[in-house]
N, C-alpha and C positions, 0 to 999 in steps of 0.2 A: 493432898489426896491423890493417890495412885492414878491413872487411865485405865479406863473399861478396853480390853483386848475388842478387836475387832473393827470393822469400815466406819468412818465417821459419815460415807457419803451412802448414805441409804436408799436406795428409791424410792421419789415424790410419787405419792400416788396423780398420774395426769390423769385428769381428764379432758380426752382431745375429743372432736368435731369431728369426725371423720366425712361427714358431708359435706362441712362447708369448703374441709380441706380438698375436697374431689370438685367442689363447685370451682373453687378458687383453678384449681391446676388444667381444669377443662376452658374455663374462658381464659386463662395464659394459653393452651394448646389452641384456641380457634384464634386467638391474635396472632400466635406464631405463622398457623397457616397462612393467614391471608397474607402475612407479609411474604411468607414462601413464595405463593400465589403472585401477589404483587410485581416479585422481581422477577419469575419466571416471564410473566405477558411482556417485562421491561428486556430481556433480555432477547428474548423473540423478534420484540421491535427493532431492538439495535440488529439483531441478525440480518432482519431484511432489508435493514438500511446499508447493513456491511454489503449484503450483496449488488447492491445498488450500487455502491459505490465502486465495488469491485469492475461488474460490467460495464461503467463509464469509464472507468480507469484502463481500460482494455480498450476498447474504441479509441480512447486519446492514444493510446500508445500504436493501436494499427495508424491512425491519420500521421503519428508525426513519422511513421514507417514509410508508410506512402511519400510524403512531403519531404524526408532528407532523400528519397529514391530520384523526386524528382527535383532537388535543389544539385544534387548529384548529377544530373544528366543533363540539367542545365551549364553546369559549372565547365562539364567535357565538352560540351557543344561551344559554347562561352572560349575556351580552350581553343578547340580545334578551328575558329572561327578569327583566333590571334595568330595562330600559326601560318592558315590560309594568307591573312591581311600578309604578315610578317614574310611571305615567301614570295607574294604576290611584288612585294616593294622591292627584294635581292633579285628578282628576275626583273625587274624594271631598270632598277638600278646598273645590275652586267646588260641587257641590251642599250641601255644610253652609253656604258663602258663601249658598246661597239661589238660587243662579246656573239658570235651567231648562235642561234637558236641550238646547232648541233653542236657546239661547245659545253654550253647549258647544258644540256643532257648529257651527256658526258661525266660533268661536276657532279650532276646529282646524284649520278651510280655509283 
């Protein structure tokens, strides 16, 4: 038996919901929100925790500014206090030598 010319796929007559399907898509759209919602108040929080952390993180970094300034000025004083001791010892050292005072000075120039 021959085939009938034409679409074998016909339109089913549907009959759809159009309510329940707008019911259905409006409580997916108020779940989306709130999750919106949700992360937006979560990302706020982290905000102001960033900035918190930021401003502590600034403070520590002035203190250890401060703190290598003055392990710094410790270290040159520390320094200039060996140098002292150490010059103090060659001049003890050339006076027991016998060496006078204005010879000493002399060397030093």
């Amino acid at each position: 038996m021959p085939r009938t010319k034409g679409s074998k796929n016909k339109p089913k007559m549907v009959t759809a919901d159009f309510a329940t399907q707008i019911v259905e898509k409006q409580s997916a759209k108020e779940v989306l929100s709130a999750e919106i919602a949700s992360i937006a108040a979560n990302i706020d929080s982290l905000k102001a925790d960033l900035k918190e952390k930021k401003v502590s993180l600034k403070a520590i970094d002035r203190d250890i500014v401060k703190l290598e300034a003055k392990k710094a000025k410790a270290d040159a004083k520390a320094a200039e206090e060996t140098k002292k001791a150490e010059a103090e010892s060659v001049l003890k050292k050339l006076l027991a030598e016998g060496m006078s005072a204005d010879e000493i000075l002399a060397k030093l120039k």
